[in-house]
C-alpha positions in Angstrom: -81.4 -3.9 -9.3 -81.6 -4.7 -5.5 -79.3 -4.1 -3.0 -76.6 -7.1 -2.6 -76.8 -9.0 0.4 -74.2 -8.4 3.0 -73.2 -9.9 6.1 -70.4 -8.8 8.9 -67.4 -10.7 9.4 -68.5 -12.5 12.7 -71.4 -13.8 11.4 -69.5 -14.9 8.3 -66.7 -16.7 10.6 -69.6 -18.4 12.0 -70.5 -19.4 8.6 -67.5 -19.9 6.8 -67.5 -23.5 6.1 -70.9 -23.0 4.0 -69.1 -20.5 1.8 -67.0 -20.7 -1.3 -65.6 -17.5 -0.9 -64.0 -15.8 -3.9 -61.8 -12.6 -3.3 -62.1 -9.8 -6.3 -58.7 -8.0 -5.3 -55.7 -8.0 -7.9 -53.4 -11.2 -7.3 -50.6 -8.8 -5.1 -53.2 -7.7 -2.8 -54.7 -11.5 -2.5 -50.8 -12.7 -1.8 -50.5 -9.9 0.7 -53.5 -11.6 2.9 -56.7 -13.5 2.0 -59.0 -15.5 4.2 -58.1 -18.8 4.3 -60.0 -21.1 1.4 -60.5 -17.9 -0.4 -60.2 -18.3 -4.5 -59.0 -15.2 -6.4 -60.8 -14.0 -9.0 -59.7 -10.5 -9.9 -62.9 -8.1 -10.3 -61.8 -7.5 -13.6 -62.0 -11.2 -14.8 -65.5 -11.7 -13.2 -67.1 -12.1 -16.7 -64.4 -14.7 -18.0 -65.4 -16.4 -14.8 -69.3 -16.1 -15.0 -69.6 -20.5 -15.7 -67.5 -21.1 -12.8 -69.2 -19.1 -10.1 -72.7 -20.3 -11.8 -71.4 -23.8 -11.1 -70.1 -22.6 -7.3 -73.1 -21.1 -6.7 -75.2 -24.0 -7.8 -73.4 -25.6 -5.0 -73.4 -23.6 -2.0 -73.2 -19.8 -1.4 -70.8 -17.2 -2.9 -69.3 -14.7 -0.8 -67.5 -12.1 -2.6 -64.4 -10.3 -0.6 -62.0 -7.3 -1.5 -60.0 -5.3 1.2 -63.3 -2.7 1.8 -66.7 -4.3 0.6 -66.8 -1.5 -2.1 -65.5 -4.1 -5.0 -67.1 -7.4 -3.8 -70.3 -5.0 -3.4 -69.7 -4.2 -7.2 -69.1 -7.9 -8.0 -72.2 -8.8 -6.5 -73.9 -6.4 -8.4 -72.5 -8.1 -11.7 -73.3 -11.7 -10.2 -76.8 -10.2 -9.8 -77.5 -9.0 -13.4 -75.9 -13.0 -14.5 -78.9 -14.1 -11.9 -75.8 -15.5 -9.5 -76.7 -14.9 -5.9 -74.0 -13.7 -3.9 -73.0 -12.1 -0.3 -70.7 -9.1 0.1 -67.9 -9.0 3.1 -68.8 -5.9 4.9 -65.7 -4.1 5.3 -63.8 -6.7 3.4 -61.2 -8.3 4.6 -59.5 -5.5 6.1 -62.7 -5.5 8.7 -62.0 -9.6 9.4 -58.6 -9.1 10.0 -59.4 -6.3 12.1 -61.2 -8.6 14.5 -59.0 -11.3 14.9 -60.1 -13.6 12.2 -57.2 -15.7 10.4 -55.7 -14.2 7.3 -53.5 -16.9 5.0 -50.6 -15.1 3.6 -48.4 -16.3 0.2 -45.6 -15.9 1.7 -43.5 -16.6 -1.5 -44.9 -13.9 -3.5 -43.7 -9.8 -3.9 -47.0 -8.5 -2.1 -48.4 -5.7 -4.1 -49.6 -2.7 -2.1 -53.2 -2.4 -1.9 -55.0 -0.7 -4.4 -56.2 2.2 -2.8 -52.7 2.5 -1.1 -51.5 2.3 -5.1 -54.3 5.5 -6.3 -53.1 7.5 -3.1 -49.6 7.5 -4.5 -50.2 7.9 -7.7 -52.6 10.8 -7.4 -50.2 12.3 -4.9 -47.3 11.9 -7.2 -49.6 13.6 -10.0 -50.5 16.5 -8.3 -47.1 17.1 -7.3 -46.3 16.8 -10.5 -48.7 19.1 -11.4 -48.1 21.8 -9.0 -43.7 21.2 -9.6 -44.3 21.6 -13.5 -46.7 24.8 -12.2 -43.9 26.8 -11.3 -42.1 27.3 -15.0 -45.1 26.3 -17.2 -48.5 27.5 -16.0 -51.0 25.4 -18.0 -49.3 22.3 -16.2 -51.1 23.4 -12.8 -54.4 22.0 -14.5 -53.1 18.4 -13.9 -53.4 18.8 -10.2 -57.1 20.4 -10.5 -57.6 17.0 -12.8 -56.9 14.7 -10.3 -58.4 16.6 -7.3 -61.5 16.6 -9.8 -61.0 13.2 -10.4 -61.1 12.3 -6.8 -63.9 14.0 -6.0 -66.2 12.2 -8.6 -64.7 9.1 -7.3 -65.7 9.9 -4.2 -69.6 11.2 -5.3 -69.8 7.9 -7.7 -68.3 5.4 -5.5 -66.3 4.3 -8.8 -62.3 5.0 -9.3 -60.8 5.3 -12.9 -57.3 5.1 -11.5 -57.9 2.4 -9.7 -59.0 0.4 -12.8 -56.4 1.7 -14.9 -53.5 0.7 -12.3 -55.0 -2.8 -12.0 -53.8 -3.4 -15.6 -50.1 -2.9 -14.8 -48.4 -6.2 -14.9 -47.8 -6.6 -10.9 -51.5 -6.6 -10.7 -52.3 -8.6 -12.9 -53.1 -12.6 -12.2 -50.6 -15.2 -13.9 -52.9 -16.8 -16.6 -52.1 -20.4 -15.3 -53.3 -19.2 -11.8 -56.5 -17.7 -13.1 -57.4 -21.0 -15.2 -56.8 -23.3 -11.9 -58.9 -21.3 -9.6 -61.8 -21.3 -12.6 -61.4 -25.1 -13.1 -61.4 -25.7 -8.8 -64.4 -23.2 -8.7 -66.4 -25.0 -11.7 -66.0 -28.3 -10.4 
């Protein structure tokens, strides 16, 4: 499998208007700031979505967003084995906001912290845990050395367990009715 095409955010603002731009976050972190347009479809739901972003590719290009690159990368990588060209975000949209490019915010919604904002607190909180428990029971010190072993395989293999497992909680998660609209606007 190739490489998935990438492009920088200034040459995307150049191009924005031949994009149909589809962010992979969870819903908080797409209420919390998306670029404008943008049409969220957790990275998680990417396979329900598959005949929607066939048809919105068949239309124009797909350029996949998340707050780094490193989950629109991996959606583009799924789009790629479905034969659905699409372009990655290079540093996401934490890089466009960065340089000055407009961010649309739902300013109705409870923003959910970003997810790897969400895995620092919650490994942090574990290994505390871990090393707390230490003190009167021994055997609880190997939850620390979990997660610090945990951490550095999702470093070495660019993937994060924790970070899938705490997009499942319920603030994470998109409301079904949301989900459906955006799939019906994208297959259209």
């Amino acid at each position: 499998m190739s490489t998935p095409a990438a492009i920088h955010p200034a040459q995307a603002a150049e191009r924005l208007p031949r994009y149909t731009i589809v962010d992979v976050r969870t819903p908080g972190e797409y209420a919390a700031g998306h670029i404008p347009g943008a049409h969220n479809v957790p990275l998680g739901h990417l396979h329900a979505a598959l005949p929607a972003l066939e048809a919105a590719a068949a239309r124009g290009e797909l350029l996949m967003v998340c707050a780094s690159g490193n989950r629109s990368a991996t959606a583009c990588e799924q789009l790629a084995a479905a034969d659905v060209p699409a372009t990655t975000l290079t540093g996401g949209t934490t890089a466009w906001a960065g340089q000055g490019h407009p961010v649309q915010r739902d300013e109705t919604a409870k923003a959910a912290w970003p997810m790897e904002r969400q895995v620092r607190l919650a490994a942090g909180a574990l290994v505390m845990a871990g090393l707390a428990l230490g003190t009167r029971y021994r055997p609880a010190r190997w939850l620390s050395a979990a997660i610090g072993g945990g951490l550095v395989f999702s470093a070495a293999t660019n993937t994060c367990g924790m970070a899938a497992l705490l997009a499942k909680l319920p603030h994470n998660q998109p409301r079904t009715t949301d989900l459906n609209a955006t799939l019906e606007t994208l297959g259209q």
